[in-house]
C-alpha positions as CSV (number, residue, x, y, z in Angstrom):
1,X,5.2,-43.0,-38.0
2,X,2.8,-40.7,-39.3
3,X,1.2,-37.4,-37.1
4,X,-2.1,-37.3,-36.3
5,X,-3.8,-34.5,-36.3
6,X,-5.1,-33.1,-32.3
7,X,-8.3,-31.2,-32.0
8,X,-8.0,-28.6,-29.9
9,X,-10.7,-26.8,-27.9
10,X,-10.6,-23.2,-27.7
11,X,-11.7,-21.6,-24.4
12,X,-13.1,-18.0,-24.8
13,X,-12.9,-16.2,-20.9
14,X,-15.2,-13.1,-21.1
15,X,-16.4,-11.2,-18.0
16,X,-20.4,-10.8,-17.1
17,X,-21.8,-7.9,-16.5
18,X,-23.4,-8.9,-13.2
19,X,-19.7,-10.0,-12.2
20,X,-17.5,-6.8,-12.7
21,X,-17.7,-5.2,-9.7
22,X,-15.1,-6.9,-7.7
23,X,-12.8,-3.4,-6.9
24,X,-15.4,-1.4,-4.9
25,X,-15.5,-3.6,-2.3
26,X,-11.8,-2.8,-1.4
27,X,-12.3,0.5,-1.2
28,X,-15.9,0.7,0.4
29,X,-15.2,2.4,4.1
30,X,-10.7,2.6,3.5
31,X,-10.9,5.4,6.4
32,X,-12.8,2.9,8.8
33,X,-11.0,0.0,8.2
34,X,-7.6,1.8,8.8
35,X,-9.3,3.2,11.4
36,X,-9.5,-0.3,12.7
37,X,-6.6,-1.8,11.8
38,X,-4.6,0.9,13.5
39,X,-7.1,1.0,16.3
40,X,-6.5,-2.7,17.1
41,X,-2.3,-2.6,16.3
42,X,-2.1,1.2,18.2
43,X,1.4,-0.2,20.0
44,X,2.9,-1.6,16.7
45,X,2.0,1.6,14.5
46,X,3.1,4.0,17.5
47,X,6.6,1.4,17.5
48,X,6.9,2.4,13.9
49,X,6.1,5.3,13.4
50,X,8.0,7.3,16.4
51,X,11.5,6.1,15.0
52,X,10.9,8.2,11.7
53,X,9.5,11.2,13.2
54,X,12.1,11.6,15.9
55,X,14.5,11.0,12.6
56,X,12.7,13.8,10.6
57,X,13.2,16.0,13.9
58,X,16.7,15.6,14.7
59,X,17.1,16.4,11.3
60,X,15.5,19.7,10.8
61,X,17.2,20.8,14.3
62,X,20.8,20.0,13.3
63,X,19.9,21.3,9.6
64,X,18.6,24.8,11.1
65,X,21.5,24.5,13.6
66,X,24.4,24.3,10.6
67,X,22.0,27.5,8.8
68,X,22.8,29.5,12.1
69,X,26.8,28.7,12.2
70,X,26.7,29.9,8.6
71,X,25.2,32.8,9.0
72,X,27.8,34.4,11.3
């Protein structure tokens, strides 16, 4: 059994210039569409982000709380 020989074609991908601006679109308006999207999910963002503020706070209280034992 002999091998025969396959031609291959070789595909070449190369960008246009009328095509390379796919990016900006994403971040045309970011403040607006957050705007949005928090505007339309207010509950769920308020859900998440109360936990880890009230977290941050009890922390800084009991931290300047142990400063004060120290200190006397």
């Amino acid at each position: 059994m002999g091998k025969t020989p396959v031609r291959m074609k070789a595909v070449v991908y190369a960008l246009s210039p009328f095509q390379q601006k796919v990016m900006p679109g994403l971040w045309k308006d970011l403040p607006g569409k957050i705007h949005h999207k928090v505007s339309e999910n207010w509950l769920s963002a308020t859900l998440l982000v109360s936990p880890l503020v009230g977290v941050y706070a009890y922390v800084q209280h009991y931290q300047e709380k142990e400063k004060m034992e120290h200190r006397y």
